[in-house]
HTML snippet that shows the backbone in 3Dmol.js (N, CA, C, O; Angstrom):
<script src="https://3Dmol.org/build/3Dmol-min.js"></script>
<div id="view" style="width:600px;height:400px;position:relative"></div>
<script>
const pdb = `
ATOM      1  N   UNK A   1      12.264  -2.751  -3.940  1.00  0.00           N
ATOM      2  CA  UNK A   1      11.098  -2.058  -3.416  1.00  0.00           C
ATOM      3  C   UNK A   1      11.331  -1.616  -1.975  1.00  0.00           C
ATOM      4  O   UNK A   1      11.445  -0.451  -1.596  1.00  0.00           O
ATOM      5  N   UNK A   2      11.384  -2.691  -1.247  1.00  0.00           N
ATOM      6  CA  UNK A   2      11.985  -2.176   0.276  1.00  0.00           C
ATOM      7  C   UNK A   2      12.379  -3.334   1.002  1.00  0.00           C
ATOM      8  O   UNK A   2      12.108  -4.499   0.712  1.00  0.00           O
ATOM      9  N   UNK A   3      13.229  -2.801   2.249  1.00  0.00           N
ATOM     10  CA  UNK A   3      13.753  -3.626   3.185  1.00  0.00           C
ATOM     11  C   UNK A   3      13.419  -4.497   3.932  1.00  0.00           C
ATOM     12  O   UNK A   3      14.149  -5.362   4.415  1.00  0.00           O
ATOM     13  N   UNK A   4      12.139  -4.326   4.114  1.00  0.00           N
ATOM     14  CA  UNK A   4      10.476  -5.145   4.717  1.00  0.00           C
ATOM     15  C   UNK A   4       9.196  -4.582   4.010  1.00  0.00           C
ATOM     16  O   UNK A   4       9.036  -3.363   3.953  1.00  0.00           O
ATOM     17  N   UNK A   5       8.418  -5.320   3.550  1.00  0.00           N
ATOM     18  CA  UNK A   5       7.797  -5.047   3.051  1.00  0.00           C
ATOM     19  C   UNK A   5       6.013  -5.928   3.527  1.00  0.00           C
ATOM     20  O   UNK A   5       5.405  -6.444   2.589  1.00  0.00           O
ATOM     21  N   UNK A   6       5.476  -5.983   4.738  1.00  0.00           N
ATOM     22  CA  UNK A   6       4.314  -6.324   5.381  1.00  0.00           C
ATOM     23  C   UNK A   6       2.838  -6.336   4.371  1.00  0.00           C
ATOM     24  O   UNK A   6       2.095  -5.370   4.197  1.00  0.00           O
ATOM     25  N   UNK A   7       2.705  -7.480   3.889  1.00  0.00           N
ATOM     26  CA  UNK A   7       1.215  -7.267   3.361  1.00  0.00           C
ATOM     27  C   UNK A   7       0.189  -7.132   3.809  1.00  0.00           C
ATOM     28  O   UNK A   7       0.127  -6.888   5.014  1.00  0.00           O
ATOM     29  N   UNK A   8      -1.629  -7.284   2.643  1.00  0.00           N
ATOM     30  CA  UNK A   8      -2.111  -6.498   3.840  1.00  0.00           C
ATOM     31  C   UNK A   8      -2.984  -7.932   4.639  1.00  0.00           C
ATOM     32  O   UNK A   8      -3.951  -7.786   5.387  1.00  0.00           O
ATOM     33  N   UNK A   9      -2.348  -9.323   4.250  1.00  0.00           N
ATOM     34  CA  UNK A   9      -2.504 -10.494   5.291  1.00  0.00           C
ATOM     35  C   UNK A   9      -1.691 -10.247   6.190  1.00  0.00           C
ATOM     36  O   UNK A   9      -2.012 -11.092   7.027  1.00  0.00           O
ATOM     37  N   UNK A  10      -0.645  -9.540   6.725  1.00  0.00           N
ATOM     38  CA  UNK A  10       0.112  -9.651   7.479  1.00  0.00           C
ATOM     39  C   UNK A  10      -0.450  -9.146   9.256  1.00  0.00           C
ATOM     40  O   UNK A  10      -0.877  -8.055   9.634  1.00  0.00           O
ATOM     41  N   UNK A  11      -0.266 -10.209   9.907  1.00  0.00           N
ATOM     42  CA  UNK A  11      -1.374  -9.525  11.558  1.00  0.00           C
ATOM     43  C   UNK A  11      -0.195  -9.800  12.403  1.00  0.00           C
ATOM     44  O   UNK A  11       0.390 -10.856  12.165  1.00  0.00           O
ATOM     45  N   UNK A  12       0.210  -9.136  13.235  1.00  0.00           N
ATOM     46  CA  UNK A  12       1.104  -9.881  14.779  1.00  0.00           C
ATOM     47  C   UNK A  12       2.397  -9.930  14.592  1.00  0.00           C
ATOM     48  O   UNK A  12       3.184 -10.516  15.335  1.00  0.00           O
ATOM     49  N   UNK A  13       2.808  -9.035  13.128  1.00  0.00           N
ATOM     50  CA  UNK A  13       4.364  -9.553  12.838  1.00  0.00           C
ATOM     51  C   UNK A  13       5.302  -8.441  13.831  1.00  0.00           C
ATOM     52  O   UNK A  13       4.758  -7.482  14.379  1.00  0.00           O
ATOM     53  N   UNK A  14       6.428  -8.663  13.933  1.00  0.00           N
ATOM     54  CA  UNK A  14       7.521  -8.016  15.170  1.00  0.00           C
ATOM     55  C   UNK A  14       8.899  -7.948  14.220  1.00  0.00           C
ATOM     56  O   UNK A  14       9.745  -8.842  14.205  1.00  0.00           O
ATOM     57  N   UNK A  15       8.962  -6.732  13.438  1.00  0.00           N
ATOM     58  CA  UNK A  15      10.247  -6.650  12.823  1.00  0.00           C
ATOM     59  C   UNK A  15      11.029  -5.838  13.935  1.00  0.00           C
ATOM     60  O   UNK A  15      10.525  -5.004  14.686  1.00  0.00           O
ATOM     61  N   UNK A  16      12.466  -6.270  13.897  1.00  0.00           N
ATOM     62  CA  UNK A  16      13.159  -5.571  15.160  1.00  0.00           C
ATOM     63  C   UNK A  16      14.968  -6.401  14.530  1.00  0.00           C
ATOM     64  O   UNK A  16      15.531  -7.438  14.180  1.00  0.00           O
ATOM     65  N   UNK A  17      15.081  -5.343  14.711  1.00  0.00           N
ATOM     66  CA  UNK A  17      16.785  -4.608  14.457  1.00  0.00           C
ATOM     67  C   UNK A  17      17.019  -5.025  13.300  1.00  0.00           C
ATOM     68  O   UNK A  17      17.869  -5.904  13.157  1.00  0.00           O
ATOM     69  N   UNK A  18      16.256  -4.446  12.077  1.00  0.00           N
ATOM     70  CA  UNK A  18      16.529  -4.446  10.763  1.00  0.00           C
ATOM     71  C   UNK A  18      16.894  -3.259  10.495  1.00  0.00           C
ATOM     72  O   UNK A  18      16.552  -2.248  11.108  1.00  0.00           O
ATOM     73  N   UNK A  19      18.006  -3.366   9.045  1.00  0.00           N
ATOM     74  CA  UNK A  19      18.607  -1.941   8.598  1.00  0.00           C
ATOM     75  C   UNK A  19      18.710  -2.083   6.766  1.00  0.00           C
ATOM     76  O   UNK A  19      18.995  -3.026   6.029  1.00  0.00           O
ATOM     77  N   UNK A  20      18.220  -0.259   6.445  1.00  0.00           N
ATOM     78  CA  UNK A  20      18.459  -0.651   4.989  1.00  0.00           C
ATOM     79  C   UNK A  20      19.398   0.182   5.047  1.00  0.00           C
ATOM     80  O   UNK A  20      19.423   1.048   5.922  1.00  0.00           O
ATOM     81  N   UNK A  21      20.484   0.039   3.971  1.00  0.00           N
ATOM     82  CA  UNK A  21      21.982   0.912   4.148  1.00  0.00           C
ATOM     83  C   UNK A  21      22.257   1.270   2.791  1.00  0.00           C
ATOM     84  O   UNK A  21      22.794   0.450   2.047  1.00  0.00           O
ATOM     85  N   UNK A  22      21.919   2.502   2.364  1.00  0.00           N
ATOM     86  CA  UNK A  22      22.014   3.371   1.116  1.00  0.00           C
ATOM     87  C   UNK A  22      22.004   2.472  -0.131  1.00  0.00           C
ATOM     88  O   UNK A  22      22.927   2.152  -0.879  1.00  0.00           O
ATOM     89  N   UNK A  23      20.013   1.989  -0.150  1.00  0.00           N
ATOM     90  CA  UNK A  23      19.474   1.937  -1.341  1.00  0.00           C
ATOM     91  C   UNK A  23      19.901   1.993  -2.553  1.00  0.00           C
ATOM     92  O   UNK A  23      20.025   3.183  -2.842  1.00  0.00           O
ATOM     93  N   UNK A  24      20.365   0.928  -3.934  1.00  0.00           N
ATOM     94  CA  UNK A  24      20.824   1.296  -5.345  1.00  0.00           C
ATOM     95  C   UNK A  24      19.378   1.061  -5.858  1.00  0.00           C
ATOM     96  O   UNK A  24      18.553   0.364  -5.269  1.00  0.00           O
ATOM     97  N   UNK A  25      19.161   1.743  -7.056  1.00  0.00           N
ATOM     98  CA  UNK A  25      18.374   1.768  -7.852  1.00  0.00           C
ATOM     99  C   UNK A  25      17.730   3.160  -8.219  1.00  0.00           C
ATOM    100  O   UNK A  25      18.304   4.185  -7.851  1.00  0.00           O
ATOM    101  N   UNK A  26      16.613   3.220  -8.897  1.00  0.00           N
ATOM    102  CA  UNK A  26      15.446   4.522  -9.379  1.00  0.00           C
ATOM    103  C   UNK A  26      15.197   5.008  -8.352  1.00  0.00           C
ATOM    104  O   UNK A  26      15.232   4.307  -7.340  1.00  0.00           O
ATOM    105  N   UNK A  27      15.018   5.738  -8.315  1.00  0.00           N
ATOM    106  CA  UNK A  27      14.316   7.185  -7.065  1.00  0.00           C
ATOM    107  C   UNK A  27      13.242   7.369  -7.958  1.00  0.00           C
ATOM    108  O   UNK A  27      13.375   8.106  -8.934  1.00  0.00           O
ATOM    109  N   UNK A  28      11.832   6.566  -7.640  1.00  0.00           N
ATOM    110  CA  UNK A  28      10.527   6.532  -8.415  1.00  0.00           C
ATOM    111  C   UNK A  28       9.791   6.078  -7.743  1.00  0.00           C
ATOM    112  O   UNK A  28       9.901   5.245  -6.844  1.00  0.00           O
ATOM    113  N   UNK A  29       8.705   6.786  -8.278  1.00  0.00           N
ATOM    114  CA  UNK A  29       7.532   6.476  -7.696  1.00  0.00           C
ATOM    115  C   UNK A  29       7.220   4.855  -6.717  1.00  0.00           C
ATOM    116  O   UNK A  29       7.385   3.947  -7.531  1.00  0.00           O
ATOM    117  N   UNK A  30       6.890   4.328  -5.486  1.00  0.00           N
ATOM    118  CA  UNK A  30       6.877   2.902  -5.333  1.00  0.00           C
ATOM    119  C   UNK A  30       8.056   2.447  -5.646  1.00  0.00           C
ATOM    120  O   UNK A  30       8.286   1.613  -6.522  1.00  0.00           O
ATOM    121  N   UNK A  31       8.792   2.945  -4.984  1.00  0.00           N
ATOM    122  CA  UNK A  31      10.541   2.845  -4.802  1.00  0.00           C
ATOM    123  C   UNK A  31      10.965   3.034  -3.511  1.00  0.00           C
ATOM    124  O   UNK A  31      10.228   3.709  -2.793  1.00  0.00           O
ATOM    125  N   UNK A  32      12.168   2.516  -2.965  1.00  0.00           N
ATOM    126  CA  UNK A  32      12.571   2.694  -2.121  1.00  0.00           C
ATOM    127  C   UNK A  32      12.127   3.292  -0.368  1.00  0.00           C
ATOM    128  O   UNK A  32      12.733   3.966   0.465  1.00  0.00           O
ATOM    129  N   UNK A  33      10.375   2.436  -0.419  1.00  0.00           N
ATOM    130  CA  UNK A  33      10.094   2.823   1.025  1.00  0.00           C
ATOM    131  C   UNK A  33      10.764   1.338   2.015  1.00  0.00           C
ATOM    132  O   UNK A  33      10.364   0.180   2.143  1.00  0.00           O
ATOM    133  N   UNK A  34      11.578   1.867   2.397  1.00  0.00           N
ATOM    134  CA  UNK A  34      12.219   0.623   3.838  1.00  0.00           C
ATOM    135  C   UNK A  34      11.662  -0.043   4.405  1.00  0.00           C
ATOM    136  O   UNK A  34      11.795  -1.248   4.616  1.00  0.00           O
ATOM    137  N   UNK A  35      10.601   1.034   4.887  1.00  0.00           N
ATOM    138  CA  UNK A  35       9.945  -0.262   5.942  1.00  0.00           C
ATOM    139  C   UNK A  35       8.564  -0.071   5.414  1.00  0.00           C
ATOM    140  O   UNK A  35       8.305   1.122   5.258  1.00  0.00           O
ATOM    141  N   UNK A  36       7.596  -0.889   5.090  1.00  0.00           N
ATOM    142  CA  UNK A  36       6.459  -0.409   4.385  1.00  0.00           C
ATOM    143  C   UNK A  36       5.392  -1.848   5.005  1.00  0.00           C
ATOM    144  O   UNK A  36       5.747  -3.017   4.853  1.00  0.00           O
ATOM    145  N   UNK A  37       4.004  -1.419   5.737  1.00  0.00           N
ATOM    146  CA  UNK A  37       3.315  -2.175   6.236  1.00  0.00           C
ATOM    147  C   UNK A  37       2.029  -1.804   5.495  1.00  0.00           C
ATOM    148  O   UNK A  37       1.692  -0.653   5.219  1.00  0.00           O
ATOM    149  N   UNK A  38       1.370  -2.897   5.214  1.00  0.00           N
ATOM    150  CA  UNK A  38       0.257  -3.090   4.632  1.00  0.00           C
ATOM    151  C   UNK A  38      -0.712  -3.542   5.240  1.00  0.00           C
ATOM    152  O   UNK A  38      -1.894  -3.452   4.907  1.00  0.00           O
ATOM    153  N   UNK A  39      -0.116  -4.231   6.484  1.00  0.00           N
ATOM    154  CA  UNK A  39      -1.181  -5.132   7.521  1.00  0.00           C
ATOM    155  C   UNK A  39      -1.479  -4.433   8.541  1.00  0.00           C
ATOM    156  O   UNK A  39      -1.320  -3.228   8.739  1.00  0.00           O
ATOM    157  N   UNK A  40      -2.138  -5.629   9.502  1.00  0.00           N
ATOM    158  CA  UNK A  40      -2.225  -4.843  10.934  1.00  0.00           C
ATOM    159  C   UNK A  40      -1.875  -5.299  12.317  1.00  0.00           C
ATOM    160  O   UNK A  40      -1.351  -6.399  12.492  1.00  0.00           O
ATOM    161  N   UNK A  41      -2.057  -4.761  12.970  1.00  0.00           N
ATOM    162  CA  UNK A  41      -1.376  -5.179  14.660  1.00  0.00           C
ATOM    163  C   UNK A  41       0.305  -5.636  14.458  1.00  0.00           C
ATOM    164  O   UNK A  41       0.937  -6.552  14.984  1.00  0.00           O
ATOM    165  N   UNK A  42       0.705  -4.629  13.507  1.00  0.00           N
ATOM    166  CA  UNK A  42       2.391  -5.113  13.485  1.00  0.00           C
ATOM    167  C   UNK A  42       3.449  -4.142  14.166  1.00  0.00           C
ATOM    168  O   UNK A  42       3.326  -2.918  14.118  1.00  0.00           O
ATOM    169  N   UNK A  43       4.346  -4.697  14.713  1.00  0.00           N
ATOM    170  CA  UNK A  43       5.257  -3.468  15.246  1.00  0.00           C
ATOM    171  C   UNK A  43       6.768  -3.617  14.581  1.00  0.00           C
ATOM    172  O   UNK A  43       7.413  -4.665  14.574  1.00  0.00           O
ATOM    173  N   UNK A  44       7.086  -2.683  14.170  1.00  0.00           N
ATOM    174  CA  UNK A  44       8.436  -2.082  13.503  1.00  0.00           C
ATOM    175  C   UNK A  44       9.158  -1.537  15.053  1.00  0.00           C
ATOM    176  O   UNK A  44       8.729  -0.661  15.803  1.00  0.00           O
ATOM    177  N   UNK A  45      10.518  -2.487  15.222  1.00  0.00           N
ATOM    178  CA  UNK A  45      11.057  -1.352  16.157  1.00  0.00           C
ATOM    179  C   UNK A  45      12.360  -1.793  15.862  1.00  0.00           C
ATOM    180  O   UNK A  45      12.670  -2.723  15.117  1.00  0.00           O
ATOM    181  N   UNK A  46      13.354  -0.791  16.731  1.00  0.00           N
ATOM    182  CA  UNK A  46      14.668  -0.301  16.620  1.00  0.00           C
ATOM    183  C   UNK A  46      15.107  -0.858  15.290  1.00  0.00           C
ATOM    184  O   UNK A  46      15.675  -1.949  15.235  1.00  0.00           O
ATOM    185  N   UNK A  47      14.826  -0.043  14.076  1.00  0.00           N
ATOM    186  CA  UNK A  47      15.000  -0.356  12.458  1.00  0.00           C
ATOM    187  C   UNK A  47      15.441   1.108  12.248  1.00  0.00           C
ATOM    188  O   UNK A  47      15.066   2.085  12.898  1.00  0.00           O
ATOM    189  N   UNK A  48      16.474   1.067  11.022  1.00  0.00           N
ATOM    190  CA  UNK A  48      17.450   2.295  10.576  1.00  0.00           C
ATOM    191  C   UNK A  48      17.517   2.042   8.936  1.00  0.00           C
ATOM    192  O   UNK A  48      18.020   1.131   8.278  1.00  0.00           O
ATOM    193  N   UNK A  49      16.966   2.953   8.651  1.00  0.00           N
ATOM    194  CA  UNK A  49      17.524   3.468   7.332  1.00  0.00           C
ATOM    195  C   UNK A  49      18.559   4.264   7.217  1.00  0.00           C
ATOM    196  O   UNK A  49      18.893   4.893   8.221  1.00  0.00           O
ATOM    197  N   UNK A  50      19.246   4.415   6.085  1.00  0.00           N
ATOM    198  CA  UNK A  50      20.591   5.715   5.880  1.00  0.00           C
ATOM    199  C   UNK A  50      20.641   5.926   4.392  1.00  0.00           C
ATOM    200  O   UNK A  50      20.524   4.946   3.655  1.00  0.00           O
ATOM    201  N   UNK A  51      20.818   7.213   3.861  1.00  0.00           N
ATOM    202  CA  UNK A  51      21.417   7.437   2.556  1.00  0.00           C
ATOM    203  C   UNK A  51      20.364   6.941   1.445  1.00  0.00           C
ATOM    204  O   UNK A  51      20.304   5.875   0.833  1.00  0.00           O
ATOM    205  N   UNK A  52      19.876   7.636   1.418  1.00  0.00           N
ATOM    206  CA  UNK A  52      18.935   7.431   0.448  1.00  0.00           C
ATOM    207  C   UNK A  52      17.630   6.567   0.090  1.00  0.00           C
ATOM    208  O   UNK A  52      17.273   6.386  -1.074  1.00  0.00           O
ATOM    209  N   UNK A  53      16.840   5.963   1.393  1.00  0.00           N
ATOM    210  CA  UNK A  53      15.548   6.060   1.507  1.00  0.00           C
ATOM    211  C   UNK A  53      14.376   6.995   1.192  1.00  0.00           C
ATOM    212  O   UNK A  53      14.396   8.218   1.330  1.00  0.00           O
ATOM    213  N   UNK A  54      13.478   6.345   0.803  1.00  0.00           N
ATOM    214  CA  UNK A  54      12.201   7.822  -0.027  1.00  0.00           C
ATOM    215  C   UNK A  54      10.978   6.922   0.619  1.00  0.00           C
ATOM    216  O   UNK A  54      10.588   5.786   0.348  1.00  0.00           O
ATOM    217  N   UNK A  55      10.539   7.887   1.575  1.00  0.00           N
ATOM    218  CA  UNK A  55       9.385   7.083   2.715  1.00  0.00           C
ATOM    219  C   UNK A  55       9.518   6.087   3.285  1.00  0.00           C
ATOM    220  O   UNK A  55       8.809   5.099   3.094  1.00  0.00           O
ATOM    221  N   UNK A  56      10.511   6.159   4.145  1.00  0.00           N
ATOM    222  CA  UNK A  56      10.831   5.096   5.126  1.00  0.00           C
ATOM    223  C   UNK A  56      10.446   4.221   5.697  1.00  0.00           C
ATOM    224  O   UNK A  56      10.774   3.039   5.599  1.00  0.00           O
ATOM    225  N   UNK A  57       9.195   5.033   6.816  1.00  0.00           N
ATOM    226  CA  UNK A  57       8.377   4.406   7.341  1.00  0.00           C
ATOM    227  C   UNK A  57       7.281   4.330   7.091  1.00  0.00           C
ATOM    228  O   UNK A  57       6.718   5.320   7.558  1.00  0.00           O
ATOM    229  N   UNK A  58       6.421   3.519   6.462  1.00  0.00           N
ATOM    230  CA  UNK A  58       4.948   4.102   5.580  1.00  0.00           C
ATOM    231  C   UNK A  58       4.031   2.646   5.744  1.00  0.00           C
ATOM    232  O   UNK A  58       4.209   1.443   5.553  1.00  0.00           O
ATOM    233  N   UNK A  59       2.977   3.522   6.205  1.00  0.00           N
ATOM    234  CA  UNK A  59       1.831   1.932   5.562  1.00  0.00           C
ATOM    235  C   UNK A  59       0.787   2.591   4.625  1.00  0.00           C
ATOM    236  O   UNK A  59       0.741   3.775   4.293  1.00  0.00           O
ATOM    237  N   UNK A  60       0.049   1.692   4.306  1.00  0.00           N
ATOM    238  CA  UNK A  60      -1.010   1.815   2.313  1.00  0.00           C
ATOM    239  C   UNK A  60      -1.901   2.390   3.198  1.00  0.00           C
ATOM    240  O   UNK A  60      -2.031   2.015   4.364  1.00  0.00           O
ATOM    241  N   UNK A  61      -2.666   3.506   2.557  1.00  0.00           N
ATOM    242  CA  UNK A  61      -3.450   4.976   2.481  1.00  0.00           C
ATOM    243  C   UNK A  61      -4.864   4.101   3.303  1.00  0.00           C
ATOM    244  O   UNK A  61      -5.572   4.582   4.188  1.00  0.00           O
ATOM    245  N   UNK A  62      -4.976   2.771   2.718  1.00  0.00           N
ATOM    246  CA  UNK A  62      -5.894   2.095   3.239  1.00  0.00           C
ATOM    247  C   UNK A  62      -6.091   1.090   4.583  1.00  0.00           C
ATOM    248  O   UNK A  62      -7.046   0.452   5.025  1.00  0.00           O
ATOM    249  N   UNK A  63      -4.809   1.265   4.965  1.00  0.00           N
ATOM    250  CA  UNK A  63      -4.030   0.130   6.601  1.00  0.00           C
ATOM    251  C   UNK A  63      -5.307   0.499   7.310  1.00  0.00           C
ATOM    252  O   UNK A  63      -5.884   1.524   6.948  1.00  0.00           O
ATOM    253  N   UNK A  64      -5.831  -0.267   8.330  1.00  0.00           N
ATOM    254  CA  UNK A  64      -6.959  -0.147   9.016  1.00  0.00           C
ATOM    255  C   UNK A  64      -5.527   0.309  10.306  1.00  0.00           C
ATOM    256  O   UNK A  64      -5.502   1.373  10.925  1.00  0.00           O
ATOM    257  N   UNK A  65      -4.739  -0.530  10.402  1.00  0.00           N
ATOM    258  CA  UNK A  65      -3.801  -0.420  12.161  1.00  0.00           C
ATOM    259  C   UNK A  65      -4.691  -1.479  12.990  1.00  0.00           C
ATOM    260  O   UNK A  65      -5.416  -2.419  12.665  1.00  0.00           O
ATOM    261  N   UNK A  66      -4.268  -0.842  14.318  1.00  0.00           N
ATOM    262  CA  UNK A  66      -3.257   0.066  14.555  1.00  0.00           C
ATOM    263  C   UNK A  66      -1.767  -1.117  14.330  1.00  0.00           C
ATOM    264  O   UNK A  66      -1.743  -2.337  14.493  1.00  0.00           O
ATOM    265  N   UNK A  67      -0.757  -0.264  13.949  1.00  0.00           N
ATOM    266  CA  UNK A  67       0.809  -0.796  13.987  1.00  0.00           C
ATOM    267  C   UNK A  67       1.636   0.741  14.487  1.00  0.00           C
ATOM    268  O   UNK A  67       1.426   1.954  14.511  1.00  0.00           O
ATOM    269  N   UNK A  68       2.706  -0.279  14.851  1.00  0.00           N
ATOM    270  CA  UNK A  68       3.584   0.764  15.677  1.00  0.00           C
ATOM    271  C   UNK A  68       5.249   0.953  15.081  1.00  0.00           C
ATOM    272  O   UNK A  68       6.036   0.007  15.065  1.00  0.00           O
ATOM    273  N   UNK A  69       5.522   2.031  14.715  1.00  0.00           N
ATOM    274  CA  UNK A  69       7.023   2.248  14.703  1.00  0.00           C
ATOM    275  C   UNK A  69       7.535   2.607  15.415  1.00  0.00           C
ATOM    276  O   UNK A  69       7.473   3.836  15.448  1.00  0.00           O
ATOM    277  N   UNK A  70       8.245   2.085  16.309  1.00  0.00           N
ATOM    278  CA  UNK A  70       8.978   2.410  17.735  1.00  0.00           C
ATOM    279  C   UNK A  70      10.492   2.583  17.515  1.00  0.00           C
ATOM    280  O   UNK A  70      11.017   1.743  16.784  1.00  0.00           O
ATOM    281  N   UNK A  71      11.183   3.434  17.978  1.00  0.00           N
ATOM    282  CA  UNK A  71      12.584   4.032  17.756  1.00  0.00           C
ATOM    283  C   UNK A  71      13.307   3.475  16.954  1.00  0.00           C
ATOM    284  O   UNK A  71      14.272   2.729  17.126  1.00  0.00           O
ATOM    285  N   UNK A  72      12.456   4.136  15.375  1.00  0.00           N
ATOM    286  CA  UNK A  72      12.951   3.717  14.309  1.00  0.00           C
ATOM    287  C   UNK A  72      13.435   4.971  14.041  1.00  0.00           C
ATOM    288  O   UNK A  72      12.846   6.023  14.291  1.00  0.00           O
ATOM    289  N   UNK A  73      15.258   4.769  13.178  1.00  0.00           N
ATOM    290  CA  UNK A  73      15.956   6.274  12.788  1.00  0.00           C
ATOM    291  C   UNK A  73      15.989   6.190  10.881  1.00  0.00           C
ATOM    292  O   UNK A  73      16.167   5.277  10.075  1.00  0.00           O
ATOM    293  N   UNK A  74      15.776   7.330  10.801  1.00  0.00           N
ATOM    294  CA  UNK A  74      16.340   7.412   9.346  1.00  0.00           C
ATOM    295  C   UNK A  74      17.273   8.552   9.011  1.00  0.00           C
ATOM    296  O   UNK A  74      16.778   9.679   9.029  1.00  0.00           O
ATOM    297  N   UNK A  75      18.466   8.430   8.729  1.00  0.00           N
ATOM    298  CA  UNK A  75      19.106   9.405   8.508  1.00  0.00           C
ATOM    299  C   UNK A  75      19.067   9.401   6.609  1.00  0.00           C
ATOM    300  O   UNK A  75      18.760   8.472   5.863  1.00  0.00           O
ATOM    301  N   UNK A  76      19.657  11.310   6.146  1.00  0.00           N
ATOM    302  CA  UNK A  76      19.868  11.250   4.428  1.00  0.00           C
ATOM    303  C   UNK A  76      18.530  10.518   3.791  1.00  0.00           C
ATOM    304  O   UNK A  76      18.687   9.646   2.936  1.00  0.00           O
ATOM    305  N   UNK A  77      17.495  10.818   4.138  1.00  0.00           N
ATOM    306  CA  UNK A  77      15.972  10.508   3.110  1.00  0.00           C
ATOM    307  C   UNK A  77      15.856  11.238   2.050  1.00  0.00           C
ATOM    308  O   UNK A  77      16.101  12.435   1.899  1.00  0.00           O
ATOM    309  N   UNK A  78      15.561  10.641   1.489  1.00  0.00           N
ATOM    310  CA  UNK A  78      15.365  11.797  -0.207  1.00  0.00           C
ATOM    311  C   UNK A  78      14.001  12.657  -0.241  1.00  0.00           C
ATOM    312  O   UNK A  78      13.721  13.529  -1.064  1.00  0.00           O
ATOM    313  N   UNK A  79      13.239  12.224   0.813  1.00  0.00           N
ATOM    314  CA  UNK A  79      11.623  12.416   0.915  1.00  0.00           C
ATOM    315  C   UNK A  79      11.480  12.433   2.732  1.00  0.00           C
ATOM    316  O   UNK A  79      12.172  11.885   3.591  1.00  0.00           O
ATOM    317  N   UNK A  80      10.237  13.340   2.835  1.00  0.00           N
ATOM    318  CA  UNK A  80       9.297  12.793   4.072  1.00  0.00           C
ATOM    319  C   UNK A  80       9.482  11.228   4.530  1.00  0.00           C
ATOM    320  O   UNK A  80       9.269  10.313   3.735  1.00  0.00           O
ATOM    321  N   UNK A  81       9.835  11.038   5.682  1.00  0.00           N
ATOM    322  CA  UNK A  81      10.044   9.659   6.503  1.00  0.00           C
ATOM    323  C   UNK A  81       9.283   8.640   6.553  1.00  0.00           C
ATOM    324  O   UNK A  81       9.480   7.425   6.577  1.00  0.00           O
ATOM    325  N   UNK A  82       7.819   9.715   6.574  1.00  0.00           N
ATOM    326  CA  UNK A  82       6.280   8.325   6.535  1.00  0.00           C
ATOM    327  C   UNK A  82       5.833   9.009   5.867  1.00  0.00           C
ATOM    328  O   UNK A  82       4.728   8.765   5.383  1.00  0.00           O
TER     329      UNK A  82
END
`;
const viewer = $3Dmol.createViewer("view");
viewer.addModel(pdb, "pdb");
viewer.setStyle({}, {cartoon: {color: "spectrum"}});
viewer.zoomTo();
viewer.render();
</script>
């Protein structure tokens, strides 16, 4: 599913210098988002995707926030980043 994956109990978490490095599996729907937050008051920083990530950086349609992605890179996405 992904490289981090933040639920939506998740409050205060600090992911920092994580990397996903060209993804195996389906290119489907609820697949392959890297960094994916569900919670809130969380910060994502200096995190890298490469080669085949599909929504990298993303939180659920419903995240209240605020959370922060701070000089996070994605290179080769199959999709939009967030």
């Amino acid at each position: 599913y992904s490289c981090v994956s933040l639920g939506d109990a998740a409050h205060f978490i600090t992911v920092d210098n994580c990397s996903m490095n060209s993804p195996k599996g389906a290119y489907a729907s609820g697949r392959r988002y890297s960094f994916n937050n569900d919670g809130q008051r969380n910060l994502f920083q200096n995190c890298l995707s490469t080669d085949g990530g599909r929504h990298n950086y993303v939180s659920g349609s419903w995240t209240p926030g605020p959370s922060v992605f701070y000089n996070c890179v994605a290179t080769g996405s199959l999709s939009d980043a967030g």
